[in-house]
C-alpha positions as CSV (number, residue, x, y, z in Angstrom):
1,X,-30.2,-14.0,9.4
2,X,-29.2,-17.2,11.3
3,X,-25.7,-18.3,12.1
4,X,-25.8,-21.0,9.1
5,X,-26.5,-18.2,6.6
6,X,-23.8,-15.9,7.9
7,X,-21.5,-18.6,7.9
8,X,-23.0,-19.6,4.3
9,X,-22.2,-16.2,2.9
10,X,-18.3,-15.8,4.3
11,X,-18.1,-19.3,2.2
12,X,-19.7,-18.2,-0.8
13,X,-17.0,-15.7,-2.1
14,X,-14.9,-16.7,-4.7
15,X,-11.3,-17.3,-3.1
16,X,-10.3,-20.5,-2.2
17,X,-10.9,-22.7,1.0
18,X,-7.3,-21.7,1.8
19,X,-7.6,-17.9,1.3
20,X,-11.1,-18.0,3.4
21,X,-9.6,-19.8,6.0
22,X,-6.4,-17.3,6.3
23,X,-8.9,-14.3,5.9
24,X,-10.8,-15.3,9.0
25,X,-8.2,-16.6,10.8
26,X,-6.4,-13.0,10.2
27,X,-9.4,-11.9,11.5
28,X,-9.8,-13.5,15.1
29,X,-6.4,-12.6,15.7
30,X,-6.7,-8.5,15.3
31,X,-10.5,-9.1,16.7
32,X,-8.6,-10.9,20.0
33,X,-5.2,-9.2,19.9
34,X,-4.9,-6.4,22.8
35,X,-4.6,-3.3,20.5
36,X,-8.4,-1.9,21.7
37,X,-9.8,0.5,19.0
38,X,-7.8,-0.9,16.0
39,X,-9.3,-4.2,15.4
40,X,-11.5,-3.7,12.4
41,X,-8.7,-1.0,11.2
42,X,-5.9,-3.5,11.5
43,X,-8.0,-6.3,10.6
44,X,-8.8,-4.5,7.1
45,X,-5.2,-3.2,6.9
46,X,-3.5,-7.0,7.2
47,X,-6.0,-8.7,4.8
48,X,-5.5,-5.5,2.1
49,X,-1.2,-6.0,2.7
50,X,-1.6,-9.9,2.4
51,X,-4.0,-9.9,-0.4
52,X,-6.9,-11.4,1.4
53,X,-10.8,-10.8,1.3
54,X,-11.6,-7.8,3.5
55,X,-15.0,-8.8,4.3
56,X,-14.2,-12.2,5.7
57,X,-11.3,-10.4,7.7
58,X,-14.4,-8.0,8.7
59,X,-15.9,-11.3,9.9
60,X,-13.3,-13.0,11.7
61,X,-12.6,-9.6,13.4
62,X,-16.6,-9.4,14.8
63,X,-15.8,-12.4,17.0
64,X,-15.1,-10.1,19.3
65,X,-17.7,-7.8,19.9
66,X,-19.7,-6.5,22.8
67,X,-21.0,-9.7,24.5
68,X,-17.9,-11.7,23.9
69,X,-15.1,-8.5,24.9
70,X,-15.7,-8.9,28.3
71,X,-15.2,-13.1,28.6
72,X,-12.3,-13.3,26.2
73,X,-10.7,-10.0,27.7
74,X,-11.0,-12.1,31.4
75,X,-9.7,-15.0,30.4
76,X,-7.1,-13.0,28.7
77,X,-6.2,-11.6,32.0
78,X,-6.1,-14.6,33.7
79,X,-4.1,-16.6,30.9
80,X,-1.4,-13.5,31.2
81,X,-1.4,-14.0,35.2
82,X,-0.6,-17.4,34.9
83,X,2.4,-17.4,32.4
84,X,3.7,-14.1,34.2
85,X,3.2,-15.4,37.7
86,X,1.3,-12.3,38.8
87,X,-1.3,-13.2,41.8
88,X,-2.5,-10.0,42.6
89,X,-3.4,-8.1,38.9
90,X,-5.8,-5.4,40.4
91,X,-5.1,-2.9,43.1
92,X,-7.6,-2.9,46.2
93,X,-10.6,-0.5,46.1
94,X,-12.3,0.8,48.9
95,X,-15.5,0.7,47.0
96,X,-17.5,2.6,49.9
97,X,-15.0,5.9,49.7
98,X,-16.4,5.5,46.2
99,X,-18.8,8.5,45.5
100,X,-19.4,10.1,42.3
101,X,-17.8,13.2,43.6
102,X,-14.4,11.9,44.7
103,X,-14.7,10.0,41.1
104,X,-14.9,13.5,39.9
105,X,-11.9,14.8,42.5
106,X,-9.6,11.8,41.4
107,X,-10.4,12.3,37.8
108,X,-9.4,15.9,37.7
109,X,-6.4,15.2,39.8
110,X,-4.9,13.1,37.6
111,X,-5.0,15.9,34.8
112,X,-3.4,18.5,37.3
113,X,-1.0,16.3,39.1
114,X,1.1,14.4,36.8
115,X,2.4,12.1,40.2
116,X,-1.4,11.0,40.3
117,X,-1.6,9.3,36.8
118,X,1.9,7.9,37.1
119,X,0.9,6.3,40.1
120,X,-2.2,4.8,38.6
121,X,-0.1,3.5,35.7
122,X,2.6,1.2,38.8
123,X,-0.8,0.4,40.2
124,X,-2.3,-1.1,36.6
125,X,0.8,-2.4,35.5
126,X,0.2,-5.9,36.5
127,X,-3.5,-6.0,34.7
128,X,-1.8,-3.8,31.5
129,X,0.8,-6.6,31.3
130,X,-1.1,-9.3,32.2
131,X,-4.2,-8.5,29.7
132,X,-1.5,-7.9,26.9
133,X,0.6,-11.6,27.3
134,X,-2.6,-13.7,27.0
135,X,-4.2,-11.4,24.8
136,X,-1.3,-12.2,21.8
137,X,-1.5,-16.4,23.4
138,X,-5.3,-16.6,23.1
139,X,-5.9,-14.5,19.8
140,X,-2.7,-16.7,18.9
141,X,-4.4,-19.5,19.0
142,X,-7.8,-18.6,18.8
143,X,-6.3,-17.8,15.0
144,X,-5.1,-20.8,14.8
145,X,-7.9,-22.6,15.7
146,X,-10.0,-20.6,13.4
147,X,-8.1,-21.5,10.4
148,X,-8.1,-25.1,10.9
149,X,-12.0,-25.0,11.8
150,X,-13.2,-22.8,8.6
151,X,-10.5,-24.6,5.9
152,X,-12.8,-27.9,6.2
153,X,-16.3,-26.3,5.9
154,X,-15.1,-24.3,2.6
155,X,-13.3,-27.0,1.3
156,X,-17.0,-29.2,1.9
157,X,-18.9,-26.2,0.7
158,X,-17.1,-25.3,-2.5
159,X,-16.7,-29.0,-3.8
160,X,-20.5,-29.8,-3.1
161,X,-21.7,-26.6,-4.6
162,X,-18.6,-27.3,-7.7
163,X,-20.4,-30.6,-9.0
């Protein structure tokens, strides 16, 4: 199915260019916002609480999706860097200490020594905080976007196919 069709078929349902519109737009912004694993859950959930169609939340949610995560959660990073000041938002790695056993050593050492994981949490706090302020500006207006980009094509579709 081609991008036309898909795009044909979030148009076709029977709310109006305003509802679609609000729908998808709902969508980006769970399928962008930082909250990893609840997307499609929260995307579902928002459109059910503000009486809007699931499916075209469903849609608007699958703009993220495996080959888009890992550009829009960079630029994320990078856009939360900026406002936040933060120049440095990963810790150095000595990448050629890095075996698969002392992977396995670090990994069980920050089960057994609470210090460990605490300290991995100072070190990530610039990326965590980072990855989280331009997550909620870009799926901000990413949503935004969204909206005013889909309103126009359903208004078009549903007053050529209304005649």
């Amino acid at each position: 199915m081609a991008f036309r069709d898909k795009l044909r078929e979030i148009i076709k349902v029977k709310d109006t260019p305003h509802q679609i519109a609000m729908a998808f737009a709902l969508g980006v912004f769970m399928g962008n916002s930082p909250f990893l694993g609840l997307h499609y859950i929260g995307g579902i959930f928002f459109a059910w609480l503000f009486r809007l169609n699931k499916l075209v939340a469903f849609a608007g949610v699958s703009v993220n999706n495996p080959w888009t995560i890992v550009p829009i959660s960079t630029l994320s990073v990078w856009i939360g860097a900026k406002l936040l000041a933060i120049e440095e938002v990963l810790p150095e790695v000595d990448w050629n200490a890095v075996t698969f056993t002392t992977v396995i050593s670090w990994l069980k050492s920050l089960i057994t020594e609470p210090n460990n994981f605490l300290n991995l949490m100072a070190d990530l706090m610039p990326l965590i905080k980072s990855f989280f302020v331009g997550s909620l500006i870009f799926c901000t207006i990413s949503s935004i976007a969204s909206y005013f980009i889909i309103k126009p094509i359903a208004s078009r579709y549903k007053s050529r196919n209304a005649a």
